[in-house]
N, C-alpha and C positions, 0 to 999 in steps of 0.2 A: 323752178316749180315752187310757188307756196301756197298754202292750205293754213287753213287759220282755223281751229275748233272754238266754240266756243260754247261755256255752260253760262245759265243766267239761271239764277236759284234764289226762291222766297216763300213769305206767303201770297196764298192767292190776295188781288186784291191790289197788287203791290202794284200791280202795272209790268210783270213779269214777262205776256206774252206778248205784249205791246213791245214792249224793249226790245225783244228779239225778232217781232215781227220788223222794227225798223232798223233794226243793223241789215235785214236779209234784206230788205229794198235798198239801202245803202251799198250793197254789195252787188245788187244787181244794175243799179243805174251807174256800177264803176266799171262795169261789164263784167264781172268774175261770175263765176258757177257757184247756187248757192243752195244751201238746204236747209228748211228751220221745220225744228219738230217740237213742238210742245206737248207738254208732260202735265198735268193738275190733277190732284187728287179729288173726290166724290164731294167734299166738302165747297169747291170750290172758294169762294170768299172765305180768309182765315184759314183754308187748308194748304197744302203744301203746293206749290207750283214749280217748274221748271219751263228750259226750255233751249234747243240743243239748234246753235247755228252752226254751218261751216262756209268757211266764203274761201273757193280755189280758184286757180287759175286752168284748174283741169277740170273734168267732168269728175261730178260726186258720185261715189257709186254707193253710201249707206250714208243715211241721215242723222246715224248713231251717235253721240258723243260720249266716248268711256275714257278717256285721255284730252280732256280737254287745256287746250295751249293757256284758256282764258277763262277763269273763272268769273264770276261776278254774286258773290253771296249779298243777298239781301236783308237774312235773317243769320239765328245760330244755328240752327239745325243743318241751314244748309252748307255754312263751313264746317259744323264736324261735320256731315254726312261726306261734303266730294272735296276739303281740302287737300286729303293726301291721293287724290285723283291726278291733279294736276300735274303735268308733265313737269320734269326739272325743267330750271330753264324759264317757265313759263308765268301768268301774271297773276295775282290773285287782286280782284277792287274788291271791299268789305264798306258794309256801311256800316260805318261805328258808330250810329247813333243809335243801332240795333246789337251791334253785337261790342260786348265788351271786353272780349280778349282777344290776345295778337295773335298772327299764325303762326305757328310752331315749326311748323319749316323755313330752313333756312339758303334751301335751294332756288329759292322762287322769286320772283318780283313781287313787294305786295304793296297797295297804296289804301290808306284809310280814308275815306270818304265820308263825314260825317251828313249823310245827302239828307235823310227823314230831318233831320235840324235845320239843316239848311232852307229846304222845302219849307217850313214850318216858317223860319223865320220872315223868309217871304214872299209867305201868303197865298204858296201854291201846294197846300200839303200835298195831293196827289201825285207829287210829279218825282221823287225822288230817285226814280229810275231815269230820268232823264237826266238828271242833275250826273248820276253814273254817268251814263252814254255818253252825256258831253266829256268825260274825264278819257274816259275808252279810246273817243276819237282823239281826241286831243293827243294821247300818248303813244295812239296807232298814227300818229301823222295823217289822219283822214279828216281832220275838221277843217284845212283850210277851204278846202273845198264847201264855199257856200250855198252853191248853187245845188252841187249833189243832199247835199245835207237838207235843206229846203224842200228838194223834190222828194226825197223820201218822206218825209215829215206830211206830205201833203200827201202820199198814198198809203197811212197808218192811219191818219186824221180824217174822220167819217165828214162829208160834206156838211152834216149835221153838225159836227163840233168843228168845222171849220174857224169860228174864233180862235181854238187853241191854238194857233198856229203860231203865235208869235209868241204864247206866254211856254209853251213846251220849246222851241230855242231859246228864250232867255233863262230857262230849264238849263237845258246843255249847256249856254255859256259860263253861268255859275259852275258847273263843274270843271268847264274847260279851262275857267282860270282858277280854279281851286288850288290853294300851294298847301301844302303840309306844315306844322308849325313843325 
């Protein structure tokens, strides 16, 4: 039996719901039971966003995340607000191009990800949640799978921004081969 939680935490704006909307399609075309609940504050754009997946191999029965296995802070507020949430044991990804201090737990897995630089540097600044995702799968052993990875991508990706499609996986892959110095 595994159950995977998972928290994705920003500002709005970031691409926060998008991220989690495509891990849950991700999750669904590997056949597992999936639930994604997003959270954003009134502000929308600039305001706080969240958004709460679980991918099992059982039926889901609350969509809740309050023990999340997987964190993914995108800003600072949202490592202090749900760092000491996360289960021992379990992963924190930070983008440290946003936040500049380390986690203070020492129970946890945590990987910095400098993704908003990254992005930046080329020449996709919106995508730095992708730039994450590819890291996520990468370290969950889900990115070999190209095929799955592709077809989720293509049911997040509006017909309309169908061009994205190749510059949001070259997204993922900059994170996928992302090494820490």
């Amino acid at each position: 039996m595994k159950t995977t939680q998972y928290l994705i935490a920003g500002f709005g704006g970031q691409g926060i719901l998008f991220a989690g909307k495509f891990l849950a399609y991700k999750g669904l075309i590997d056949g597992a039971n999936v639930s994604w609940l997003p959270s954003y504050g009134p502000e929308m754009r600039g305001g706080t966003a969240s958004c709460s997946v679980i991918i099992s191999d059982i039926p889901v029965g609350s969509p809740i995340v309050s023990k999340p296995d997987v964190l993914i802070a995108m800003n600072l507020p949202s490592l202090d607000r749900y760092e000491d949430s996360v289960v021992p044991g379990g992963t924190i990804y930070v983008d440290s191009t946003l936040i500049d201090r380390k986690v203070k737990r020492a129970d946890v897995n945590v990987f910095y990800i400098p993704a908003t630089q990254m992005a930046s540097d080329n020449n996709i600044p919106t995508l730095a949640n992708m730039i994450i995702m590819g890291k996520v799968l990468k370290e969950n052993g889900e990115f070999d799978d190209k095929e799955a990875v592709d077809a989720a991508l293509k049911k997040v990706i509006s017909a309309r921004h169908i061009d994205m499609l190749e510059t949001n996986l070259s997204a993922m892959i900059l994170g996928k081969n992302y090494k820490e110095n």
